[in-house]
N, C-alpha and C positions, 0 to 999 in steps of 0.2 A: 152273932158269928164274928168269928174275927181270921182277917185276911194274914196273912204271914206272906213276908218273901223269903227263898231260900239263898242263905246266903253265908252256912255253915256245913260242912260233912255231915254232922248229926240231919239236918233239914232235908238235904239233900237223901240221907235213905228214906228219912221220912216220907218225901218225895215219892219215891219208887213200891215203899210198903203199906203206899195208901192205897194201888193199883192190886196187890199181891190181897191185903185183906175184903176189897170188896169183892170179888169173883173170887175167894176162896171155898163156895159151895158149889161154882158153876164146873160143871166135867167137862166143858168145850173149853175153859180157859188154858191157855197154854202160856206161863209166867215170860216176858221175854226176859234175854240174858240181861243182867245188869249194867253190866261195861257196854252193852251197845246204846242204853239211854245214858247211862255217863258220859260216856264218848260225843252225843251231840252237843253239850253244855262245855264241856272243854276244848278252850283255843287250844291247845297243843295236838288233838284229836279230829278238831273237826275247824278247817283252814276257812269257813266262812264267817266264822268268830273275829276274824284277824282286823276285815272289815266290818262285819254286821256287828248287831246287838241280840241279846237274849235276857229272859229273866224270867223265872220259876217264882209260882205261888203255890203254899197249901191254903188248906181252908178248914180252921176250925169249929165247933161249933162250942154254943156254953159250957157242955163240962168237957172242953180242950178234947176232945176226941174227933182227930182228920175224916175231914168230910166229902173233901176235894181236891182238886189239883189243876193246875193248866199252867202252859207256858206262853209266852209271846214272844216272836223275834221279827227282825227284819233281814231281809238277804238281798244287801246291797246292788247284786248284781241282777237282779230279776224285779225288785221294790221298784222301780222308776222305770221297766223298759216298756210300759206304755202311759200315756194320760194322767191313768188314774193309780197312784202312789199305795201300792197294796202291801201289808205285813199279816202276817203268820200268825195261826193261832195255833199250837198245838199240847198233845199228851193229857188233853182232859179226861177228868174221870172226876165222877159226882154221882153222891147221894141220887132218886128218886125226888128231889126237892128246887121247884125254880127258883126260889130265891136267894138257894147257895147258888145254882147255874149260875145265875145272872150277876151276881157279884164277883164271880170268875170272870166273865164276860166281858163286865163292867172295867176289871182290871186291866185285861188286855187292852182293851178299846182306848181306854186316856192316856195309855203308857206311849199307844202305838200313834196315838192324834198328836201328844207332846213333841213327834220326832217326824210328822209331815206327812204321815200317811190318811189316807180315805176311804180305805176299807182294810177288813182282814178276811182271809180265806183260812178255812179249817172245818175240823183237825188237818193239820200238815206238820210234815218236817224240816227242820232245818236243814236243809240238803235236798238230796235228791228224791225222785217219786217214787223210785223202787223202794221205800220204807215209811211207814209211820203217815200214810196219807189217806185221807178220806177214811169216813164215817159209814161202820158197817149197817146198813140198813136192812138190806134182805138177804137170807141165807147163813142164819147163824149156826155156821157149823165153826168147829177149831180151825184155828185162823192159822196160815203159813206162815212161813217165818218172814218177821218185820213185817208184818200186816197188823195193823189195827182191830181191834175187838171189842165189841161192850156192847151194854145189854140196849134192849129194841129201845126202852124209854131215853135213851139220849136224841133221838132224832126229835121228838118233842119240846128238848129242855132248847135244841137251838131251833128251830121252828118257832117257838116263842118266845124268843128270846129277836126273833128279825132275821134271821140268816136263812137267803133264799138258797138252792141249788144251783151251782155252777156248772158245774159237768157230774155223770154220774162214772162208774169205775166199773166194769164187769170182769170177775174173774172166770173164766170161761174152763169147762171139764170134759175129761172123756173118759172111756177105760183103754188101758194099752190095747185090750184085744179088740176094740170092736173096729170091725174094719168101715174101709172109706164107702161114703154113698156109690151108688152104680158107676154114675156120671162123673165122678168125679175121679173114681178108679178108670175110665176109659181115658180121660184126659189124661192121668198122672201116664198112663201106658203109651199115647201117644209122644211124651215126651223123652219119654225112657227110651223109646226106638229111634229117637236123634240122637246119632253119638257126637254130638257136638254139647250133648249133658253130660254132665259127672256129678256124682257126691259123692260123698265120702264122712266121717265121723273125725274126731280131732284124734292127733296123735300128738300126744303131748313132746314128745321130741324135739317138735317140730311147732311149739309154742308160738315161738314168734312169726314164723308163717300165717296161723292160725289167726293170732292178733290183727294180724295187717288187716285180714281178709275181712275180720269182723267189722275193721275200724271203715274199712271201702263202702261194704255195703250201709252201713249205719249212718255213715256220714248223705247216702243218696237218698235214704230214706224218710231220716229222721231231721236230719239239720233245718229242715222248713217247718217244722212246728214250732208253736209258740212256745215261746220258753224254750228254747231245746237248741243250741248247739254247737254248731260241727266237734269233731270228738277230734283229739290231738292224738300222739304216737303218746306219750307219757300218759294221758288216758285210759288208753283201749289197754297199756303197756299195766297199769296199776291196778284194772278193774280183773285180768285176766291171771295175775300174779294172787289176787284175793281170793281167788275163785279157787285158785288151784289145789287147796288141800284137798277142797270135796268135789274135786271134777271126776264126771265117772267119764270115757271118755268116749261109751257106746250111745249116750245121748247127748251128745254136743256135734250137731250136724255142720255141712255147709254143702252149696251148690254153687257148679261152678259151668258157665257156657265160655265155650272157645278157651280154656282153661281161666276165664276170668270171676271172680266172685262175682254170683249175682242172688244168693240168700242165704241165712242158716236159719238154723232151729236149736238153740243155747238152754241147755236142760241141766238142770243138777237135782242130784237124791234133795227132797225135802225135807230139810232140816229142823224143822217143829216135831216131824219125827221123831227124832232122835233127841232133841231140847227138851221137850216134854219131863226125861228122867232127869235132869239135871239141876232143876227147880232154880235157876236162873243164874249160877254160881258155877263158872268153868274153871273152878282152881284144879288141881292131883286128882281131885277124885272125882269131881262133875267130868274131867275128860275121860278117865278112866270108864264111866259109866259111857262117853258118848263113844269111845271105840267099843267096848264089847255090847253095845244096844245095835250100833253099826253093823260090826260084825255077823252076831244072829240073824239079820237081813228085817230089823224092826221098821226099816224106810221103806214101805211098799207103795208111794207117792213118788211121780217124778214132778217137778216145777219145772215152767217154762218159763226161764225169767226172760227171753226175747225173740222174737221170733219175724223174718221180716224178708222180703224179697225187691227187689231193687225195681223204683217204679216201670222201669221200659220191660222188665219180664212178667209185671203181674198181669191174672185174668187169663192165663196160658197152660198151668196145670203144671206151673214149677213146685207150687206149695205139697199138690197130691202126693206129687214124684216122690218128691224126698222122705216124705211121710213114709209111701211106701216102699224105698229103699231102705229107710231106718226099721222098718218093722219084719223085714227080711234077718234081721240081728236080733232087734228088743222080740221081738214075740216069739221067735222059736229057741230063743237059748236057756235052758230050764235053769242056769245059775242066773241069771236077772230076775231080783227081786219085786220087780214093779208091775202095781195094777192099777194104778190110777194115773193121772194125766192132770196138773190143773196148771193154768196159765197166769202166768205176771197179770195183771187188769191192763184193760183196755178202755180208753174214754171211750165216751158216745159220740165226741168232738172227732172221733177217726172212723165214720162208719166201716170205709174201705178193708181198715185191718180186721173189723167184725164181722167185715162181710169172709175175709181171708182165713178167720180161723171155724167158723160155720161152715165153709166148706168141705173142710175137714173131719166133718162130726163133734164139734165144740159146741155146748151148749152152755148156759148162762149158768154159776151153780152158786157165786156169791153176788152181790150187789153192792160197793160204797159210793159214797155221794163225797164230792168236796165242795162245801159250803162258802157262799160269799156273805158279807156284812156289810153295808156302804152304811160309813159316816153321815152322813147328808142325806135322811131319809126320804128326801122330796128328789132326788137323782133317778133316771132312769137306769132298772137293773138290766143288767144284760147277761146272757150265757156265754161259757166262750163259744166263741167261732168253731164252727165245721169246717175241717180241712176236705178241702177238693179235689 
């Protein structure tokens, strides 16, 4: 077998059409678009290039026919914020064969020990978690968009290969129609009879409003997790700007007590939906396909990529509320295409948020796992921390 680095445009598709030919029998594969694994390998694309490092391998075997694939980086800013000096492993895909695995593995591991690290965590992405993170273990169904996918035998090849489980990932489901438990409908009614609640849905007009409100509650929520944060105004200003072609704006919630932000519920049509015809390629005609696939109402999936209520309101029945003020609109309007529900994942490191979307009637419907590796085999492994 022989290892290749990419380090040519030709290499580099090779790169992406070693992913496309192996799940080319599989009917749950959903090709992702090109330009968004382009785009993590390009400093002009992707700003943690500017400091970190990256590098792509294929993997051939005797008669040069790609076998494999995997990246490894480092992300300067999160590599060193604790102890133990961690880098990235990601975009694997391999043969049924551990001792291609392992020579991918292998590669990662000395590149990333050369540059002062002691462990690697993967599959991840260079960037954020809402993309390319953790390894699908249970619930192989077609993956949403920028969600990882591959077949059951990879959990084996890094299982023996030493890579224990970190945190596991749950993407959590419902159907639009099905309503809230009893208890949880009484609670949401109890809150709804304080007029000191309001919600309401985004009105794009009125964007930057919207932004702020996202960025308030997120920052109360979220900025105490590991690795995570506080979110800036050029942030919440850039992620809300990207969002905007395909916001619909009847599922993009917020709540708000004494008119102050205290949750939303951030929904967009899912777009593997709609990806699926396009076969990975958004030039003239892949978009022309992804508006008239649009169009027909072919996204009958809503994704929930965040969902979150500000700590001094949870446990009170704000999440119910708005659930079922939004379904006041989502379920009786017969132009709304949507019958499914699935959720951004959820660590297992957050019971509280797991406890917050099971309330709701969320159940568990995919499962990934992100993987650790400690250089230093004789090192105590640890999971991460349970936030409190």
């Amino acid at each position: 077998m022989k290892l290749i680095e990419v380090n040519t445009p030709e290499l580099a598709r090779e790169f992406l059409m070693m992913q496309v030919q192996l799940y080319k029998k599989d009917p749950n594969y959903i090709r992702p678009l090109d330009k968004d694994i382009d785009n993590v390998f390009d400093p002009k694309k992707n700003k943690l290039l500017r400091n970190g490092e990256a590098i792509r391998w294929i993997l051939h075997d005797e008669k040069g026919k790609t076998i494999g694939r995997v990246a490894a980086f480092i992300n300067k800013k999160t590599a060193r914020a604790t102890s133990q000096p961690t880098g990235g492993m990601g975009f694997f895909d391999c043969i049924d064969n551990q001792e291609a695995a392992n020579i991918l593995f292998d590669a990662c591991r000395d590149w990333l020990q050369e540059r002062g690290m002691e462990a690697m965590d993967g599959p991840i992405n260079l960037g954020d978690r809402d993309k390319w993170w953790g390894l699908l273990i249970d619930g192989f169904h077609a993956p949403t968009y920028g969600m990882h996918y591959n077949y059951p035998y990879y959990q084996k090849l890094l299982e023996n290969y030493g890579f224990q489980v970190y945190f596991n990932q749950y993407t959590y489901y419902r159907k639009v129609d099905d309503p809230l438990p009893q208890k949880y409908h009484e609670k949401a009614m109890r809150i709804l009879s304080d007029p000191g609640y309001t919600f309401q849905h985004m009105d794009k007009k009125d964007l930057k409003k919207y932004t702020e409100d996202f960025r308030t509650v997120y920052n109360k929520g979220w900025a105490k997790h590991e690795g995570v944060k506080a979110m800036s105004e050029a942030q919440a200003t850039t992620i809300m700007h990207t969002l905007k072609p395909v916001i619909d704006e009847r599922i993009m919630w917020f709540a708000y007590y004494n008119e102050e932000p205290i949750g939303f519920f951030i929904a967009i049509p899912e777009l593997n939906g709609l990806f699926k015809y396009v076969n990975g390629n958004m030039n003239l005609w892949g978009k022309l396909k992804f508006a008239f696939h649009r169009w027909r109402g072919a996204c009958t999936t809503m994704y929930g990529i965040v969902f979150g209520i500000t700590p001094e309101q949870q446990a009170k029945g704000v999440e119910a509320a708005m659930i079922v003020e939004a379904g006041k609109i989502i379920q009786s309007n017969p132009s709304m295409p949507y019958e499914d529900l699935q959720m951004n994942w959820i660590g297992d490191f957050n019971p509280k948020m797991m406890h917050l979307v099971e309330q709701i009637g969320g159940r568990i419907y995919k499962t990934h796992a992100t993987f650790r590796y400690l250089f230093d085999r004789t090192k105590e492994f640890k999971r991460m921390p349970i936030i409190r």
